[in-house]
Each structure stands twice: as structure tokens, then as C-alpha cells.
C-alpha positions in Angstrom: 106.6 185.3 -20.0 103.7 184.6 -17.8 105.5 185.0 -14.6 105.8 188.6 -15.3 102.2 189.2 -15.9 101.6 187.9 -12.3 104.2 190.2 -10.9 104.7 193.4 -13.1 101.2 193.2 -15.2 99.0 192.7 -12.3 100.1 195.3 -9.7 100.7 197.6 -12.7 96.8 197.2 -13.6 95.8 197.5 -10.2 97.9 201.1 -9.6 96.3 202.4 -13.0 92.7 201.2 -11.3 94.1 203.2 -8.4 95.1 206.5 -10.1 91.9 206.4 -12.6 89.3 206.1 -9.2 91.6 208.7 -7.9 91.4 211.2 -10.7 87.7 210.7 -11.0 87.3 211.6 -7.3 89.4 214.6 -7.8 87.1 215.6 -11.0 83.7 214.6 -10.9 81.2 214.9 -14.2 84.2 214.9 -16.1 85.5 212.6 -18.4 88.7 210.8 -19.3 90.3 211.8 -22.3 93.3 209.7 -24.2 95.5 212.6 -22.8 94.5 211.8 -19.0 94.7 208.4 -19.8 98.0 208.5 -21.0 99.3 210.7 -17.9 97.5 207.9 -15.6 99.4 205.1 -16.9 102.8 207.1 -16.9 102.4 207.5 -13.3 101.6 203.4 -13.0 103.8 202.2 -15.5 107.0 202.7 -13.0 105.9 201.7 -9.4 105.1 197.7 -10.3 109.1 198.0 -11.6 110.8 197.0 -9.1 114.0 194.5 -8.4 111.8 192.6 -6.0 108.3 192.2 -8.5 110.3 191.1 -11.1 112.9 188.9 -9.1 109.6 187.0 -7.1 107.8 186.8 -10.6 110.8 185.0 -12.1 111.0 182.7 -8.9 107.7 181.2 -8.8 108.6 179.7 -12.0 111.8 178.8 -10.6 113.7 180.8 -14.0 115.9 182.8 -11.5 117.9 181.9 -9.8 118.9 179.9 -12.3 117.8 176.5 -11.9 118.8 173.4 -14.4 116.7 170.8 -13.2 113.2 172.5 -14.0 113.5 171.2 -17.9 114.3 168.0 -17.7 115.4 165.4 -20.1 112.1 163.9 -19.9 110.0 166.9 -21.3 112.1 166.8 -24.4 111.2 165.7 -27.7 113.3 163.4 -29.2 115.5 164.4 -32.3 113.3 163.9 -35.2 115.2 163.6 -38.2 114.1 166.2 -41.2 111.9 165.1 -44.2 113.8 166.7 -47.0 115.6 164.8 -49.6 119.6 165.3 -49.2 120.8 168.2 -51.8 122.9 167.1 -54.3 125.5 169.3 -55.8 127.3 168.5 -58.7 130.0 170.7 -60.8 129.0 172.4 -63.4 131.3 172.2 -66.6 133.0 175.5 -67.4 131.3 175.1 -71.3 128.1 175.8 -69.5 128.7 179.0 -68.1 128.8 180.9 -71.3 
């Protein structure tokens, strides 16, 4: 759902952009490894999870609160009836079962 990326995927990248400046501040010359990495984005992963990110998120595309009118009618496609042939079953005489 795109509204989340704007409200949980786009803070979340900004506090790992946050944390990595921070951790290479705090150790200079070295590099990241996929452990450091992974410690980093724990610490992100949580704070853009909030009731209010994901509540605003959901609102800009009016999803919640609920809101009937934003598909209308018009926007539908009309019932297009299948192309397959109609299935024809037929009974099968006992005489061809054995």
C-alpha cells in the first residue's frame, strides 16, 4: 500500500540515515559490517511505528477512516461475462465403470 511507504517507509529510511551518520561519527575509519547494519536498522525499524504514522498514512488516501465514496461506481469495470464454453456433464452408465 503506497500510503504506508509515505508514512512508515520514509521516516523509517530517514532514522536508519540518522543512526548510520551517527555510528560513523562515533567510529571513524571504520567500516559497516552486515552485523552493524543489522543492529542499525533494529534500532529504526520501531520508531516510524507509530498509531499516528500509520493512521495519517492511511488518511491521505482517505482508506481510514473508512470512507465508501472514494471507489465509486464509476471506476468500476463492468461485469464481463467469461469466455469459456458451459461444462456439460452427463451420467455415466454403471456398465462403464468396470
Amino acid at each position: 500500500m503506497q500510503s504506508l511507504d509515505v508514512s512508515i517507509s520514509g521516516p523509517f529510511k530517514q532514522y536508519y540515515n540518522e543512526d548510520c551518520s551517527d555510528w560513523m561519527f562515533r567510529h571513524p575509519g571504520r567500516a559497516l559490517t552486515i552485523y552493524d547494519i543489522t543492529g542499525l536498522s533494529g534500532q529504526a525499524y520501531y520508531r516510524p511505528l507509530i498509531h499516528a504514522n500509520m493512521k495519517s498514512g492511511l488518511a491521505k488516501k482517505d482508506i481510514f477512516p473508512l470512507n465508501r465514496e472514494v471507489f465509486t461506481y464509476d471506476l468500476l469495470p463492468p461485469p464481463v461475462p467469461t469466455d469459456r464454453e458451459e461444462e456439460i456433464f452427463r451420467d455415466i452408465p454403471d456398465e462403464d465403470l468396470d
